[in-house]
DSSP file (Angstrom, degrees, kcal/mol; ACC not computed):
  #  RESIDUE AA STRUCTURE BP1 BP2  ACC     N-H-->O    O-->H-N    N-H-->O    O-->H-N    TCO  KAPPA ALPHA  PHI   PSI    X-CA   Y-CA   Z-CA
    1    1 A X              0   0    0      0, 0.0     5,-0.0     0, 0.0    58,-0.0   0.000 360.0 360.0 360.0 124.4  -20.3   16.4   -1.0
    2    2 A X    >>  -     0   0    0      1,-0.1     3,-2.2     3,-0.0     4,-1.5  -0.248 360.0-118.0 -50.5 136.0  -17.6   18.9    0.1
    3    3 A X  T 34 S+     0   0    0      1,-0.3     7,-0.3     2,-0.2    -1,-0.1   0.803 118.4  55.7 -48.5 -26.1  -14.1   17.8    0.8
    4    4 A X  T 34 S+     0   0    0      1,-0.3     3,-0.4     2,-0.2    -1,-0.3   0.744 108.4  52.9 -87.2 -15.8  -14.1   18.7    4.1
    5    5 A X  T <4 S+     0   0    0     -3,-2.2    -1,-0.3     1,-0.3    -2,-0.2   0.712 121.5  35.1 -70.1 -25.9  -17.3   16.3    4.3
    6    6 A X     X  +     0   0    0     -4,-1.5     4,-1.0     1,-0.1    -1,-0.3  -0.446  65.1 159.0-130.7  38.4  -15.4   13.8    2.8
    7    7 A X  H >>>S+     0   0    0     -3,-0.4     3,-3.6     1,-0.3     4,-2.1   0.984  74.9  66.8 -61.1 -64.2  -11.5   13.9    3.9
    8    8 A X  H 3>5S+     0   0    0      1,-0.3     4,-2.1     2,-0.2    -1,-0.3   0.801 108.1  37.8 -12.6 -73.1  -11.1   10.1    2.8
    9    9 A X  H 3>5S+     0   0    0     47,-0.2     4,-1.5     1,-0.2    -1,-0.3   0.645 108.4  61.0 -91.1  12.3  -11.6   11.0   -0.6
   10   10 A X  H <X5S+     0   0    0     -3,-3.6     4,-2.7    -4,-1.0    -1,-0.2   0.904 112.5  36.0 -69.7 -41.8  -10.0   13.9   -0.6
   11   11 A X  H  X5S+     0   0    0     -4,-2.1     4,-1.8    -3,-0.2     5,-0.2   0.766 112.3  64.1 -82.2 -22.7   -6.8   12.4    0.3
   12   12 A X  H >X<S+     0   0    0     -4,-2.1     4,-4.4    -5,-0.5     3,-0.6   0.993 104.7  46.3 -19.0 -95.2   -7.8    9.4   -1.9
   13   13 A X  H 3X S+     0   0    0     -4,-1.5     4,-1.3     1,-0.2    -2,-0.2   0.716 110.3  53.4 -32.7 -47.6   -7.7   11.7   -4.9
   14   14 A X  H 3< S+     0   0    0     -4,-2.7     4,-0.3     2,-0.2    -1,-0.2   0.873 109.7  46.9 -54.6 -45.6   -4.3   13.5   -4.0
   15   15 A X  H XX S+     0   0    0     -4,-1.8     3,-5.4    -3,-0.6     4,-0.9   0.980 106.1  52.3 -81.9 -42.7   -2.7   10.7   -3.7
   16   16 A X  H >< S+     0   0    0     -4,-4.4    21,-1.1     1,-0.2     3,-1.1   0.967 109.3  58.3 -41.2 -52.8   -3.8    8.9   -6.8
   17   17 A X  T 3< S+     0   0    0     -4,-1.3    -1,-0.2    -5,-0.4    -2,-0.2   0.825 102.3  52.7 -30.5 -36.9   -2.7   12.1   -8.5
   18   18 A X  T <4 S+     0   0    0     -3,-5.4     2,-0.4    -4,-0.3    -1,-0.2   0.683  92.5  75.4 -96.3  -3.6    0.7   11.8   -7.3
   19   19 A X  S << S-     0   0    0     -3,-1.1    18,-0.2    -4,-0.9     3,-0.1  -0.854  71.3-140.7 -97.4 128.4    1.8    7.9   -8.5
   20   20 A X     >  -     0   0    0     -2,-0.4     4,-1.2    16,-0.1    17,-0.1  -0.064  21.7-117.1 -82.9 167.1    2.7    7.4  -12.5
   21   21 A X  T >4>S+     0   0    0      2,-0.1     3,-1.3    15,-0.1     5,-0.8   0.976 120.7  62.1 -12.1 -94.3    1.5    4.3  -14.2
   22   22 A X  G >45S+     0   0    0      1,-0.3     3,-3.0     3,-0.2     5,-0.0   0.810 107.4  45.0 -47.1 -59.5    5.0    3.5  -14.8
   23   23 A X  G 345S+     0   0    0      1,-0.3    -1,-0.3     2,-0.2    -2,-0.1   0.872 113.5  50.9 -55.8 -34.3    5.6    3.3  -10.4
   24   24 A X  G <<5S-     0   0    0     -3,-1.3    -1,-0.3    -4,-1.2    -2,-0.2   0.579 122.8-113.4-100.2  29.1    3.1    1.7  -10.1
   25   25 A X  T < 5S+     0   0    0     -3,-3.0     2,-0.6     1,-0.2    -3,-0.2   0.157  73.5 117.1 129.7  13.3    3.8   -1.1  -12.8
   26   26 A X  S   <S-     0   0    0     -5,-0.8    -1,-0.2     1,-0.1    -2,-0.2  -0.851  72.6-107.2-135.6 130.8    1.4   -0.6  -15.4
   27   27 A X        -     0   0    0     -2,-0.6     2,-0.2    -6,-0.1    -1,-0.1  -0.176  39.1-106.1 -63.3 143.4    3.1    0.4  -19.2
   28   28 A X        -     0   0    0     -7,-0.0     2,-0.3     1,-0.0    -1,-0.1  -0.473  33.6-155.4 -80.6 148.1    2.4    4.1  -20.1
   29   29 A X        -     0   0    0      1,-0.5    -1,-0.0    -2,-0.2    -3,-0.0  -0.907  47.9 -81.5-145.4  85.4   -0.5    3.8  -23.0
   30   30 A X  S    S-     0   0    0     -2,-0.3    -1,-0.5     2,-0.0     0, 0.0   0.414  92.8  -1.1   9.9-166.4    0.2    7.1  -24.8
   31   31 A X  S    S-     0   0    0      1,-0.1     2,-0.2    -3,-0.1     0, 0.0   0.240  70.7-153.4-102.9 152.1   -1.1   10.9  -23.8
   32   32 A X        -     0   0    0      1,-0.0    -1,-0.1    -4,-0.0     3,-0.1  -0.761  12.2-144.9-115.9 153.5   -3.4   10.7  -20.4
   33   33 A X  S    S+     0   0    0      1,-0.3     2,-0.4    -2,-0.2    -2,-0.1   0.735  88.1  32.3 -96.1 -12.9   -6.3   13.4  -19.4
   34   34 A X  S    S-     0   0    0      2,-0.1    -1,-0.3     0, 0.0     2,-0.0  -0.987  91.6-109.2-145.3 130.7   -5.7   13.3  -15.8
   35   35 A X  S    S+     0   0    0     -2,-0.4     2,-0.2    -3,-0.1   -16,-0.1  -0.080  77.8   5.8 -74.0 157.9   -2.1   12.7  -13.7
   36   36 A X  S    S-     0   0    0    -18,-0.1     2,-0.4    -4,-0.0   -19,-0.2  -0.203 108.9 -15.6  56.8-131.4   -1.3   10.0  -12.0
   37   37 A X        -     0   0    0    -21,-1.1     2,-0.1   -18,-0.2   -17,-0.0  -0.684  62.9-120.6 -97.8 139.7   -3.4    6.5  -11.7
   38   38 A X     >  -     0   0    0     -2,-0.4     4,-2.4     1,-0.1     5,-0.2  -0.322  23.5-112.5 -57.0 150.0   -7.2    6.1  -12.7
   39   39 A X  H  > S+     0   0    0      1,-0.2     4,-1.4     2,-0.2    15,-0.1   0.926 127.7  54.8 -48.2 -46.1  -10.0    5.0  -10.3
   40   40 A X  H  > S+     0   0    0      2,-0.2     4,-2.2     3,-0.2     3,-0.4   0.947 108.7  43.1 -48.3 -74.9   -9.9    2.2  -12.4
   41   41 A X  H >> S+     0   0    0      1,-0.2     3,-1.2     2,-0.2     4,-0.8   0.807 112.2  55.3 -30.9 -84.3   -5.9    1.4  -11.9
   42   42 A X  H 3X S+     0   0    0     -4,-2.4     4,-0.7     1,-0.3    -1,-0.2   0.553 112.1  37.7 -55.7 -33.7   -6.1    1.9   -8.6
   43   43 A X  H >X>S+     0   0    0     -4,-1.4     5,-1.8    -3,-0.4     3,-0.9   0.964 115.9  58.4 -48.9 -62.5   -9.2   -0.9   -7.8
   44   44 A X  H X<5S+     0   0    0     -4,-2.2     3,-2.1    -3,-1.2    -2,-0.2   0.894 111.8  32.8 -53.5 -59.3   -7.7   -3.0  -10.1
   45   45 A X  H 3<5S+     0   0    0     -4,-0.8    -1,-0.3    -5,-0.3    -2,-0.2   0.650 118.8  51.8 -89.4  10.0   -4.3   -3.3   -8.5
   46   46 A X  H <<5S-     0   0    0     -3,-0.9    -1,-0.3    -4,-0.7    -2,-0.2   0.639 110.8-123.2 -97.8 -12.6   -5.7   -3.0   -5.0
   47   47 A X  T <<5S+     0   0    0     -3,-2.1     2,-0.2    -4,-0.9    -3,-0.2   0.802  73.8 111.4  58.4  43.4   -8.4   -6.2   -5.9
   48   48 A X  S   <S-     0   0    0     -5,-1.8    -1,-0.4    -6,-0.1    -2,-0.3  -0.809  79.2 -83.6-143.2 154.4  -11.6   -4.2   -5.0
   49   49 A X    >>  -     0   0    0     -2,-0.2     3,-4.5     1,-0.1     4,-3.4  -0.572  22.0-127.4 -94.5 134.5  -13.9   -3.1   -7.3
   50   50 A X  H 3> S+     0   0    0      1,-0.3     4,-1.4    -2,-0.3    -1,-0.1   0.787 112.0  50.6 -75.0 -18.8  -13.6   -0.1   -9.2
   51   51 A X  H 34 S+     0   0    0      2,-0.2    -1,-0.3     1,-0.2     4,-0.1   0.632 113.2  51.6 -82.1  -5.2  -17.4    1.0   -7.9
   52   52 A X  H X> S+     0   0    0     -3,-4.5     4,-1.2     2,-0.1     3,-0.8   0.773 101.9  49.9 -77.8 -31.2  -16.2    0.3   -4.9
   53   53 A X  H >X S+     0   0    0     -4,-3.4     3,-3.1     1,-0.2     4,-0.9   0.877 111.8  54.7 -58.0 -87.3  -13.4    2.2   -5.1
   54   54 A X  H 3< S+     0   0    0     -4,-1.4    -1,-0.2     1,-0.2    -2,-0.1   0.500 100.1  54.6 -27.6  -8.6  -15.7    5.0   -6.2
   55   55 A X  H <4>S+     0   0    0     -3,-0.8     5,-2.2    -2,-0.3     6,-2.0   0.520 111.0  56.6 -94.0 -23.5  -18.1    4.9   -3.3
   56   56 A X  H <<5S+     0   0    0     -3,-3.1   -47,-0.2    -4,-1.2    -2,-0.2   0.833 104.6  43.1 -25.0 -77.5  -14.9    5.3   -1.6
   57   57 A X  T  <5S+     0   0    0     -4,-0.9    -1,-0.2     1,-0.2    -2,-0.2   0.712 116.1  51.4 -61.1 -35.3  -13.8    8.4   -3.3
   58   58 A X  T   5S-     0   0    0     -4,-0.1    -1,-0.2   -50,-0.1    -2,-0.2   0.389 109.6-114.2-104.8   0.0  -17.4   10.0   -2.9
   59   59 A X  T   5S+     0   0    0      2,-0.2    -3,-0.2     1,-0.1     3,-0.2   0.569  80.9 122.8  92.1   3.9  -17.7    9.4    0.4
   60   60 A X  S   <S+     0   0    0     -5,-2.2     2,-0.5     1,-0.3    -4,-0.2   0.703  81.0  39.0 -94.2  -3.8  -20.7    6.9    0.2
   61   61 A X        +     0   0    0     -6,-2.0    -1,-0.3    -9,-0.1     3,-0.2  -0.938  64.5 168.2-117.1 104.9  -18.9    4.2    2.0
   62   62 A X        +     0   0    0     -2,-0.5   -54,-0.1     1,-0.2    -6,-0.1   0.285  65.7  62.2-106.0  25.6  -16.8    5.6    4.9
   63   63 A X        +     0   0    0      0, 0.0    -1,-0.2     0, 0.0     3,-0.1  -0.491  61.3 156.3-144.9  55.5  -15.9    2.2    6.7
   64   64 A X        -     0   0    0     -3,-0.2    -2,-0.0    -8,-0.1    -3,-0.0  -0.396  44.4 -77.8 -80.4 166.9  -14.0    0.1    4.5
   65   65 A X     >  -     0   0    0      1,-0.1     4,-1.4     3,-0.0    -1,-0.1   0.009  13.6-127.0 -17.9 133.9  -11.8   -2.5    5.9
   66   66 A X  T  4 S+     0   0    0      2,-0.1     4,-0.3     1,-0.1     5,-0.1   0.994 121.9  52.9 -35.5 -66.6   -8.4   -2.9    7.5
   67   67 A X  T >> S+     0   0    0      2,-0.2     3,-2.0     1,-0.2     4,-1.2   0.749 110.8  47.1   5.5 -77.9   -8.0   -5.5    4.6
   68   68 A X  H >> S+     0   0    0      1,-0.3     4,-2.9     2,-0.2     3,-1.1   0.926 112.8  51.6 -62.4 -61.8   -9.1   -2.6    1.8
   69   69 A X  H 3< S+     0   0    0     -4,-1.4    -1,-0.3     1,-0.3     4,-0.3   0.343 103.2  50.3 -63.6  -0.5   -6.8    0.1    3.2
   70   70 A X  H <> S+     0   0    0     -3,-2.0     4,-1.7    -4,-0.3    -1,-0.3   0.498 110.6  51.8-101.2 -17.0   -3.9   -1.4    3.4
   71   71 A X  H <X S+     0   0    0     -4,-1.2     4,-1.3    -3,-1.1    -2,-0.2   0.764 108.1  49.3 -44.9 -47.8   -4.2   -2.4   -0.1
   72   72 A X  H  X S+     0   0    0     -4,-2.9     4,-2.0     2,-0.2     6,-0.2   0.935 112.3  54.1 -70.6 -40.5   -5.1    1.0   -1.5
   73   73 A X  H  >>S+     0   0    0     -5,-0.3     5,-2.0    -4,-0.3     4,-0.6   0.974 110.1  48.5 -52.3 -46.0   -1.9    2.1    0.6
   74   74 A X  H  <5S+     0   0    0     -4,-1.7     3,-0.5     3,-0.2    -1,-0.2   0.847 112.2  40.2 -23.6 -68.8   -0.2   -0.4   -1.1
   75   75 A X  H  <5S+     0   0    0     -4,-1.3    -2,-0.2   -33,-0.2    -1,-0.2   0.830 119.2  50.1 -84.9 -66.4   -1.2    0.4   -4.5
   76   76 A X  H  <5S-     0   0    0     -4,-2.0    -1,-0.2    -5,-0.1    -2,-0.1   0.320 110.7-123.2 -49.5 -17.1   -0.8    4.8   -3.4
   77   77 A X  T  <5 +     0   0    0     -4,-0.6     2,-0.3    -3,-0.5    -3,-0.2   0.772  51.8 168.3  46.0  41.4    2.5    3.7   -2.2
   78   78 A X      < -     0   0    0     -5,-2.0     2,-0.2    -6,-0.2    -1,-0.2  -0.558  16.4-163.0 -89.2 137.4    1.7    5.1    1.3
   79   79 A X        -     0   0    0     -2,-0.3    -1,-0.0     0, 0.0    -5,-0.0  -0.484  39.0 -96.2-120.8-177.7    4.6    3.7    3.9
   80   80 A X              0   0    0      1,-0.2    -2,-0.0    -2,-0.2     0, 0.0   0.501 360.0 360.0 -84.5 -21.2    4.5    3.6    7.7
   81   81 A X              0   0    0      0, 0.0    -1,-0.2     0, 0.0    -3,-0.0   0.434 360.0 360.0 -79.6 360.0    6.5    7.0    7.7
């Protein structure tokens, strides 16, 4: 699926890119292959399931929750601003 099919997880993807480990609490665990947070981190600290998260990202669930999305904002550090 094309990003443009898929904006969610495009913007998904970006942001995970842009938040460290370290901001969002979890101790740096020596050399990474990809910047910022894992699918995995991000499920984990958001309390959704990291194949949900992933149905997310891939566009195969486009109607999550209020609940879910303000948790991944959480987690993305996304503010009202």
């Amino acid at each position: 699926m094309s990003e443009s099919a898929n904006p969610l997880g495009a913007f998904l993807r970006a942001r995970r890119e842009l938040v460290t480990p370290e901001q969002a609490g979890i101790p740096a665990a020596g050399v990474r292959r990809t910047p910022g947070l894992r699918r995995e981190e991000v499920a984990m600290l958001a309390g959704i399931s990291a194949d949900y998260y992933l149905r997310l990202e891939r566009g195969r669930d486009r109607h999550p929750s209020l609940q879910v999305l303000e948790s991944i904002a959480r987690v993305l550090q996304l503010d009202d601003d």
